[in-house]
C-alpha positions as CSV (number, residue, x, y, z in Angstrom):
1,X,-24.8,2.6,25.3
2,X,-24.8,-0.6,26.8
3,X,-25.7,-1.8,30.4
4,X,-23.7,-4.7,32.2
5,X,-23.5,-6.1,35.4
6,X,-25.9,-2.6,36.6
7,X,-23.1,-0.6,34.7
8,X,-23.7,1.6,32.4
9,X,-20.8,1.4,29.4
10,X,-20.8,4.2,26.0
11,X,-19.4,2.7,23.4
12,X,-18.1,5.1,20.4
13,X,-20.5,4.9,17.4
14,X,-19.0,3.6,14.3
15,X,-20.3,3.6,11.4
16,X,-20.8,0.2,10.0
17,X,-23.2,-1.2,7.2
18,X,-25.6,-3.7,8.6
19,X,-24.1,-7.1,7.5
20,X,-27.5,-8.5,7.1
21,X,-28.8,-6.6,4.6
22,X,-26.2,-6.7,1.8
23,X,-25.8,-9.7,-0.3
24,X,-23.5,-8.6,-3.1
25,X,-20.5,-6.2,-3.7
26,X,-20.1,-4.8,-7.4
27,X,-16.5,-3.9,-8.5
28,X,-15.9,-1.4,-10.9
29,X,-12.7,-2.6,-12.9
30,X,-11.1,0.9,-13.7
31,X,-9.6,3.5,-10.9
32,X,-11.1,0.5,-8.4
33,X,-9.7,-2.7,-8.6
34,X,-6.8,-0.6,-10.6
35,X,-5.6,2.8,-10.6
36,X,-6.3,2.2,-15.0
37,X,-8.8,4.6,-15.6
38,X,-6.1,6.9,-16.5
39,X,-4.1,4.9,-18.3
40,X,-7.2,4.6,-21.5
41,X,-8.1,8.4,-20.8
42,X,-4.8,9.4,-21.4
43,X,-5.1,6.9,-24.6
44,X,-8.0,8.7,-25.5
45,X,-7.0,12.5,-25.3
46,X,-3.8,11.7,-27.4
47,X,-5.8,10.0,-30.2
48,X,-8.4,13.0,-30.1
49,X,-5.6,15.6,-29.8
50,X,-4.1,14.1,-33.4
51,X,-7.6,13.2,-35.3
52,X,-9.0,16.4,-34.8
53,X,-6.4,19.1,-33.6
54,X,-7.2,19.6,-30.6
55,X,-5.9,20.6,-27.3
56,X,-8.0,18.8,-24.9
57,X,-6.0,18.3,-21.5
58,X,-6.9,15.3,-19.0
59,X,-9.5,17.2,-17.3
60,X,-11.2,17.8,-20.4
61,X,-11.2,14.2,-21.3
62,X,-12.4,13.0,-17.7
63,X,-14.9,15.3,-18.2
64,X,-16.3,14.0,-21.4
65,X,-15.3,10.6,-21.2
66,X,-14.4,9.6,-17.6
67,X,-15.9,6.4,-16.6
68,X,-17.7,5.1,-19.4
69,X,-17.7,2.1,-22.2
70,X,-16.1,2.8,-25.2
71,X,-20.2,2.7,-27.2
72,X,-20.8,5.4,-24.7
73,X,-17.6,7.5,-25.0
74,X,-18.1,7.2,-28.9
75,X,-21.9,8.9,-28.4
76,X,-20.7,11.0,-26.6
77,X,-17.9,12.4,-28.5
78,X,-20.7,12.4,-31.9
79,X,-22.4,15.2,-29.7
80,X,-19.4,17.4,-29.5
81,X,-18.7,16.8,-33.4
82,X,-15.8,14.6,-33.0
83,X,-17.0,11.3,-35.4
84,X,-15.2,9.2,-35.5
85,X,-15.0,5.3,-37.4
86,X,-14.4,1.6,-36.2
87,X,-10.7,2.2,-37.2
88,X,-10.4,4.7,-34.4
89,X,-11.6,2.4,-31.7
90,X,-9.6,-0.5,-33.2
91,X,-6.3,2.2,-32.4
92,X,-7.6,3.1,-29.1
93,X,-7.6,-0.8,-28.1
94,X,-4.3,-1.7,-29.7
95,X,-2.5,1.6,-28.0
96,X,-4.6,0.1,-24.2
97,X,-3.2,-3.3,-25.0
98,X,-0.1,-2.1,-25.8
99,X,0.0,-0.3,-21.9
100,X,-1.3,-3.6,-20.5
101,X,1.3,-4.9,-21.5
102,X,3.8,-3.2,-19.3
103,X,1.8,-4.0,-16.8
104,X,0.3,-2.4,-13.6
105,X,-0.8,-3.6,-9.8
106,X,-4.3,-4.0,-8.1
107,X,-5.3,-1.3,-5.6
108,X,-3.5,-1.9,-2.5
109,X,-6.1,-3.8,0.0
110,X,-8.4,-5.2,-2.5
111,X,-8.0,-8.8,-2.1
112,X,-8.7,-8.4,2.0
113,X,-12.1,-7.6,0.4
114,X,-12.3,-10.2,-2.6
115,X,-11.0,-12.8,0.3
116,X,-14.2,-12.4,2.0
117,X,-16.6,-15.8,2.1
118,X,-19.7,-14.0,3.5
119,X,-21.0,-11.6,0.7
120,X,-21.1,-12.4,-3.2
121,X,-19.0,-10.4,-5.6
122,X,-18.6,-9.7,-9.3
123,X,-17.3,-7.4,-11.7
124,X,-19.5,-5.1,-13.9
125,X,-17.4,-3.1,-15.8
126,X,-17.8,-0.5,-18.9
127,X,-14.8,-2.2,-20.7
128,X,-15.2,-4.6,-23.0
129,X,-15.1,-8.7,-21.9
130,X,-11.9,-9.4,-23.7
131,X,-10.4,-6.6,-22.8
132,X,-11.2,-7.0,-18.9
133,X,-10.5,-10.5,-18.7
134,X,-7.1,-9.6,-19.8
135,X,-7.3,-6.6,-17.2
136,X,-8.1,-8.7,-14.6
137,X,-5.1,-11.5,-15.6
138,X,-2.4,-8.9,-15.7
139,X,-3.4,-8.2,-11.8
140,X,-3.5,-11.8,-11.4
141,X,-7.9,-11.7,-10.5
142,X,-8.8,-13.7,-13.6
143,X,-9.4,-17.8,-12.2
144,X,-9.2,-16.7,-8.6
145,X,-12.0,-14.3,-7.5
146,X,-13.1,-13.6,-10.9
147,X,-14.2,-16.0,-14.0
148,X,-17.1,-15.9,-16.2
149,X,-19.8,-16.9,-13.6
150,X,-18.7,-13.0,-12.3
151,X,-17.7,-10.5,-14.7
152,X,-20.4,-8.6,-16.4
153,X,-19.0,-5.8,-19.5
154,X,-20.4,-3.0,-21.1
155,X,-20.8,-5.4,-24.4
156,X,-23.7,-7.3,-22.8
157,X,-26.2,-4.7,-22.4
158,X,-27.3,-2.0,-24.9
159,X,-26.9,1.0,-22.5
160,X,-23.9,1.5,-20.6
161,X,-23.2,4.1,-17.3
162,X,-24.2,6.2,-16.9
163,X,-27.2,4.0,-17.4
164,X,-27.9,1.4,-14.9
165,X,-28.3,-1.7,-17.2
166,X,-25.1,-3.2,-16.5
167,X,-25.7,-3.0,-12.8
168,X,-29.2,-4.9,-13.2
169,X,-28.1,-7.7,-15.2
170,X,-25.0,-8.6,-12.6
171,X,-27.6,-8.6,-9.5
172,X,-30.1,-10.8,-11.7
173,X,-27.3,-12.8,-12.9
174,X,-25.8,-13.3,-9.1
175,X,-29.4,-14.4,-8.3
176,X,-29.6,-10.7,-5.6
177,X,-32.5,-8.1,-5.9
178,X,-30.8,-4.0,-6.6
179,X,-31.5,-3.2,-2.5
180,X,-29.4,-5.8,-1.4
181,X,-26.2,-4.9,-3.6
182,X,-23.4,-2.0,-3.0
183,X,-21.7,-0.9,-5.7
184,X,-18.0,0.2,-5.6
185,X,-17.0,3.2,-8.1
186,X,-14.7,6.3,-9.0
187,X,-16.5,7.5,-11.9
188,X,-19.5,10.4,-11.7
189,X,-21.1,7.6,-14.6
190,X,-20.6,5.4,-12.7
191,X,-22.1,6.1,-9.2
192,X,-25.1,7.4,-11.5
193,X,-25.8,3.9,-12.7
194,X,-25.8,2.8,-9.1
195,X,-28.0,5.3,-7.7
196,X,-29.9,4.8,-11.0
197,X,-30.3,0.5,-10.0
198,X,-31.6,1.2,-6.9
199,X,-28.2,-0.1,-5.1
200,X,-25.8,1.3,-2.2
201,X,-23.5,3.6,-3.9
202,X,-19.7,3.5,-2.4
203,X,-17.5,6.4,-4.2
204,X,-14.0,5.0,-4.1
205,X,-11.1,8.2,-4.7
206,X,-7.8,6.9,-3.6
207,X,-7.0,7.3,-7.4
208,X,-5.2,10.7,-7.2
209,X,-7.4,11.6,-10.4
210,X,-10.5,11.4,-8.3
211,X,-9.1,12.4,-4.8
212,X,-9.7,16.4,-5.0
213,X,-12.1,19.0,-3.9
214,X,-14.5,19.6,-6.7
215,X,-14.4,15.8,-7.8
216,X,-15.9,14.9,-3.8
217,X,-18.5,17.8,-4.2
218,X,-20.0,16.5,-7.6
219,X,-19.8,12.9,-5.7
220,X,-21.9,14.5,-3.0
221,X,-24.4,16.8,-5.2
222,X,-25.2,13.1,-7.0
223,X,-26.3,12.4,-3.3
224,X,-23.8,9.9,-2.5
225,X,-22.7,9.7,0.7
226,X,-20.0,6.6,1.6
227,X,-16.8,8.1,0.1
228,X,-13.4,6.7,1.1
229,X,-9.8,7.0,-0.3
230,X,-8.9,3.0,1.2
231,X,-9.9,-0.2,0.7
232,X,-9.2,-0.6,4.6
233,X,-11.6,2.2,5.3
234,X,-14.4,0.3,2.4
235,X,-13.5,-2.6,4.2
236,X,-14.1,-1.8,7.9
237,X,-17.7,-0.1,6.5
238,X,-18.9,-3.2,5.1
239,X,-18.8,-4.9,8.0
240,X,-17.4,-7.8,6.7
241,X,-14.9,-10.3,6.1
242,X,-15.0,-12.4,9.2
243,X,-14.5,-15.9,7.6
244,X,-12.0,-15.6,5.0
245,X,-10.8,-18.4,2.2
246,X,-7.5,-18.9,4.2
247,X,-9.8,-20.0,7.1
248,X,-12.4,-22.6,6.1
């Protein structure tokens, strides 16, 4: 409500993050800034389908594997009895690289964001760094928004997400404290790492592997509560993007 003039205007509430208090954005690389995070799954379940026999669909995979670095999914996959060597992560990364190479597009609305002068951003990703800055080339990120000043990779910290190292070392490194950072994910690892920093905690699920039912209620049971399907609708929450780098 607002009075002018001795008239008394109601204005609709929106719900808009205070500006003020935010000082960085973290990108998630995988089912984010691309709708990839299928693309190495689907790597994934093959190559475990062959080594070992199994029938493991996608769900099965996203379940066991779903947003996490490679060290993690390989820990994980020792718990369920599925060792594996160095020769079976060296496949997995020529069979992603071989995808990569056809090529695929950034989520739709993403550079509005990354345009944005006011607010700090970086990548922290559970990829590798070779890998990502070749990720983030193929979209055509790499020299423009991103460059080694702003990607941070699951190879420079000992415990990747669901573990919130990776998160920690980007806001220390982009010179922010955990409170004032949001953090923009589609995995369940992923938003736990955030929650687990200390940070703001956006779910992004306009990736059709993430955009159903029982994916927004384990979202919400982690206690998360900004969940949006567009980068417009991220966008317009933040609050931001007022001076842009097409208008110094």
């Amino acid at each position: 409500m607002r009075a002018s003039c001795g008239l008394v205007i109601f204005l609709p509430k929106v719900l808009i993050m205070d500006e003020y208090s935010k000082k960085l954005i973290i990108w998630d690389f995988d089912g984010v800034m691309a709708d990839t995070e299928k693309l190495w799954l689907e790597n994934r379940r093959q190559m475990i389908n062959e080594k070992f026999g199994l029938n493991w669909d996608f769900d099965t995979t996203n379940k066991h594997l779903g947003g996490m670095s490679d060290k993690t999914k390989r820990l994980n996959m020792d718990k369920l009895g599925l060792t594996t060597d160095d020769e079976f992560w060296k496949e997995s990364m020529a069979r992603d690289m071989a995808v990569m190479a056809k090529g695929f597009e950034a989520t739709p609305g993403t550079e509005d964001i990354l345009n944005c002068r006011e607010i700090k951003q970086c990548v922290a990703t559970g990829g590798i760094y070779s890998k990502s800055v070749e990720k983030l080339k193929t979209i055509g990120f790499w020299g423009k928004y991103i460059n080694d000043t702003n990607l941070f990779t699951a190879d420079m910290v000992e415990h990747g997400k669901p573990e919130p190292e990776l998160f920690l070392l980007a806001a220390a490194k982009m010179g922010e404290l955990p409170e004032t950072c949001v953090v923009i994910e589609d995995s369940l690892a992923g938003m736990t790492a955030g929650l687990r920093a200390g940070m703001t905690v956006i779910a992004y699920i306009g990736c059709k592997m993430n955009n159903n039912p029982e994916n927004i209620k384990n979202i919400r049971a982690l206690g998360v509560k900004h969940i949006f399907s567009t980068m417009a609708e991220i966008k317009d929450f933040l609050g931001i993007c007022k001076y842009t780098f097409d208008k110094i």
